[in-house]
N, C-alpha and C positions, 0 to 999 in steps of 0.2 A: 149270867155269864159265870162259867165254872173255871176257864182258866184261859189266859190269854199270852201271846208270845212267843206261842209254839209253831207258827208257821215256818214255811223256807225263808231267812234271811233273806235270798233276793227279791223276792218275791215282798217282804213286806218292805224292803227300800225303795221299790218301785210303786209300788201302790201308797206311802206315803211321801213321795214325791208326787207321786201324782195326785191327791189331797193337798196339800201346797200350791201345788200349780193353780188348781180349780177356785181355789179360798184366796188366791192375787186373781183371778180374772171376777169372779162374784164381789169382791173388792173397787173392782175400777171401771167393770161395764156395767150396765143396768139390764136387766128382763124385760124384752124376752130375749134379746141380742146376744146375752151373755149364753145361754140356753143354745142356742145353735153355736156358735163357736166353741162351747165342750162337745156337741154332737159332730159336728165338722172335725177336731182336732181327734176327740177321744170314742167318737161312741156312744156318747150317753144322752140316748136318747130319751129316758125320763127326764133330763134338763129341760127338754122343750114344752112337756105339759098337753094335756088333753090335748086343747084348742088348737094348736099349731102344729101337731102333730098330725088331724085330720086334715090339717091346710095341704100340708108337703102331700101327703098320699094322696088329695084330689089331683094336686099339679102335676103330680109324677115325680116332685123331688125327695124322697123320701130315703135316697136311695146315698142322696150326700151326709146325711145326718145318723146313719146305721152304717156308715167306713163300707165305701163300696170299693172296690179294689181300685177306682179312681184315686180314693184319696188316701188308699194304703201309696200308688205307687208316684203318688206327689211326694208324701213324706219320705218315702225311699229317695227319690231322684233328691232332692234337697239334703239328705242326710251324704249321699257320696258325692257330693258338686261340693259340700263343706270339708270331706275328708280330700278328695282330689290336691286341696290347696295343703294339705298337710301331712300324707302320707305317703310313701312310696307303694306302687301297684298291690305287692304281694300282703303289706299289712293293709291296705286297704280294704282288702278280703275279708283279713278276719275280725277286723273293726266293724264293716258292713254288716256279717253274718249275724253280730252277735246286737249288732241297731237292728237287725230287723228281727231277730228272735225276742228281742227285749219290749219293742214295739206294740207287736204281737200278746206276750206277754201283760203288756199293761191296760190293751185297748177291750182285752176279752178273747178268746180265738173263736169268733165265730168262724161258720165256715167261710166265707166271701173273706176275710181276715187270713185265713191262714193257707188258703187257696192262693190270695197274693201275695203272701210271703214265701213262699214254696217258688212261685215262679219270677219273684226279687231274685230270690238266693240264686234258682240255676239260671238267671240272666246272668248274676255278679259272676258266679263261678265261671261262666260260659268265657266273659271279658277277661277275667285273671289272667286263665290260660289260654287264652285265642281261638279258642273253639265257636262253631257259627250256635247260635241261638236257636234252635228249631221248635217256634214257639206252641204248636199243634201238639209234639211230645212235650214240652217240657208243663201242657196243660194235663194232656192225658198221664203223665205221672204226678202230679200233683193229686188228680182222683186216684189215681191206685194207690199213691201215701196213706192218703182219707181215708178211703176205702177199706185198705187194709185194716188201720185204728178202729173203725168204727163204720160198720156196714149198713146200720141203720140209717145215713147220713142219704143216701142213696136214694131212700122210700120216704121217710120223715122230716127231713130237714126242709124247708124250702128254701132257705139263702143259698146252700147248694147248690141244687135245681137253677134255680137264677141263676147265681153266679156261675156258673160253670154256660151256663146257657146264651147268655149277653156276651163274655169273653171268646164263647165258639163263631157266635157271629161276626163278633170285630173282626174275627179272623178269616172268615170265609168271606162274608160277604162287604163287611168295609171299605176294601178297595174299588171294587167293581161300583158302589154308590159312589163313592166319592169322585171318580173319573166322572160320572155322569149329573154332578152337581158344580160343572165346571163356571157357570154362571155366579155360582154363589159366591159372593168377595171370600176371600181369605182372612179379613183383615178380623183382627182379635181372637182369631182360630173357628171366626163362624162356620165356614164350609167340613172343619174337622169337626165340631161339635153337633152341627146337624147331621154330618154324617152318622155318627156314635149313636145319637138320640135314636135316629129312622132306624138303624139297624137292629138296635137294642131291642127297641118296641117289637117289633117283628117275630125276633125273635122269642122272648120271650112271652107275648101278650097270650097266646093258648093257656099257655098254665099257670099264668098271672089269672087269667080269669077263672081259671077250673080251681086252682088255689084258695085266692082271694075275692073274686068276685065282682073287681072294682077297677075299670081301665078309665084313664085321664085322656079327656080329647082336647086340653092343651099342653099336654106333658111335652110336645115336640116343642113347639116354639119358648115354651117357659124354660124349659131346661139350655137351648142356644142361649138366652137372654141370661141366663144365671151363671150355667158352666163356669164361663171367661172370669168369673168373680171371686169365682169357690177358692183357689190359690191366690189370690190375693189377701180375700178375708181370712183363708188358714194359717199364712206366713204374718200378719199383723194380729191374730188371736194368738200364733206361737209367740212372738216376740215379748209382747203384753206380758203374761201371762209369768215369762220368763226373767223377763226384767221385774214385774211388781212383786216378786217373790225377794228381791235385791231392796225395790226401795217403790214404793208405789208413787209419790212425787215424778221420779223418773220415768212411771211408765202413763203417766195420765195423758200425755200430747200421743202416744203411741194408741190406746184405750181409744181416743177419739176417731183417730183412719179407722179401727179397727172396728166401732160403734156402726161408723159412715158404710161401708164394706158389708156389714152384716144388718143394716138395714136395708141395703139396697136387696138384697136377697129376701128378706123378711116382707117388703114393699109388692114385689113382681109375684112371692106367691098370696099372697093376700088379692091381690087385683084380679088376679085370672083363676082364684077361687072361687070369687063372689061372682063370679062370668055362669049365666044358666048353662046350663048342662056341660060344666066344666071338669066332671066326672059322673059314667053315669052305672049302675049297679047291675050287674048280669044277673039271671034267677041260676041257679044250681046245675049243673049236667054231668052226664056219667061220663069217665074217665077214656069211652071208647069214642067219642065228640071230640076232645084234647087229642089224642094220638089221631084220628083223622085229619083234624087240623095240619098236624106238621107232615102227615104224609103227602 
């Protein structure tokens, strides 16, 4: 190390908060639990380690643990449901803008990251001034942002690819499933969650597999069974986390919902891991296989 200190200010207040944050939650949970709640909150998915890492990608949940714009826009909605109670509309904007650029900022900008912060921002902006939401545009200028920044994103990246891929379906095709999954109870958002799952998978699985190689055939039912969890476990690893940085005493009764919550998730993909052919491996195919598919 030849010289240190030299970074942007904000940038190292927020990465040393967020070192803080992590050293009260490594503090008050135990491994592996602790390990998916930094991947759940922050991102970092080296917290979970080899072995658990291979678990999630059999299951399909791999997707919670790498900030899928699910859980960019959990921590959004929780960030303005908190200002709501303390700001008037128009600062509420620029409070928001500046939680979700900072967010962003701390968690990494992958693409699937900054993709849902792009369409936080022109939701928030949409609401300010009472403009309708047109979530189709406000996706496709999200990639032409991207795009613009950095073209390679396009060809190279595959969170891209994904994310832009999974978000086009919810859009197109999630309603139309969900009306025809009217049997399914509603009760703890299952019928919305299986819907998201079916639709997700769909769309994505062509270049999931041309990609990766590796499609989960209980990624559908493992993901209903988790989903409903995933914000409860992020709001008690937020809290933890937040408070053990105060006084770790104070946050050990909190540590423990929060242990219970991120085991239960750690439990359903373990189970339906070890399930035979509970992922199974495609051999290689060329690129004009993939776009036949979605044609």
């Amino acid at each position: 190390v030849v010289d240190e200190g030299a970074g942007h200010p904000l940038l190292a207040t927020l990465y040393e908060g967020k070192q803080r944050f992590m050293t009260a939650l490594e503090r008050t949970i135990p491994e592996p639990q602790v390990g998916l709640g930094e991947g759940l909150l922050l991102g970092v998915k080296q917290a979970l380690g080899a072995e658990y890492e291979a678990i999630f990608r059999a299951t399909g949940l791999m997707h919670i643990v790498v900030l899928s714009g699910y859980n960019v826009m959990l921590v959004v909605t929780f960030v303005l449901y908190g200002l709501s109670f303390l700001l008037p509309l128009r600062a509420r904007l620029v409070v928001g803008l500046g939680a979700i650029a900072s967010f962003a900022l701390l968690v990494g900008l992958s693409a699937t990251v900054v993709r849902a912060s792009i369409m936080a921002a022109l939701l928030l902006l949409a609401r300010t001034f009472g403009r309708t939401y047109a979530i189709v545009r406000a996706l496709l200028l999200a990639a032409v942002i991207m795009l613009l920044i950095n073209p390679y994103l396009l060809i190279y990246d595959v969170g891209f690819q994904l994310s832009f891929l999974a978000t086009l379906g919810l859009i197109m095709l999630a309603p139309a499933v969900e009306e025809r999954l009217f049997r399914v109870p509603s009760t703890f958002g299952m019928r919305e969650f299986l819907t998201a799952t079916l639709v997700t998978q769909f769309f994505v699985s062509p270049l999931l597999l041309y990609q990766i190689g590796q499609f989960s055939l209980v990624s559908v039912i493992v993901n209903v069974l988790v989903l409903p969890m995933v914000p409860v476990a992020m709001l008690l690893t937020f809290i933890t986390g937040v408070v053990g940085m105060v006084s770790l005493v104070l946050a050990a009764p909190i540590a423990q919902l929060a242990y219970w919550s991120l085991s239960y998730i750690i439990f359903i993909s373990q189970f339906f891991a070890a399930l035979p052919l509970a992922a199974v491996v495609v051999p290689p195919f060329p690129v004009t296989v993939m776009v036949g598919a979605y044609v």
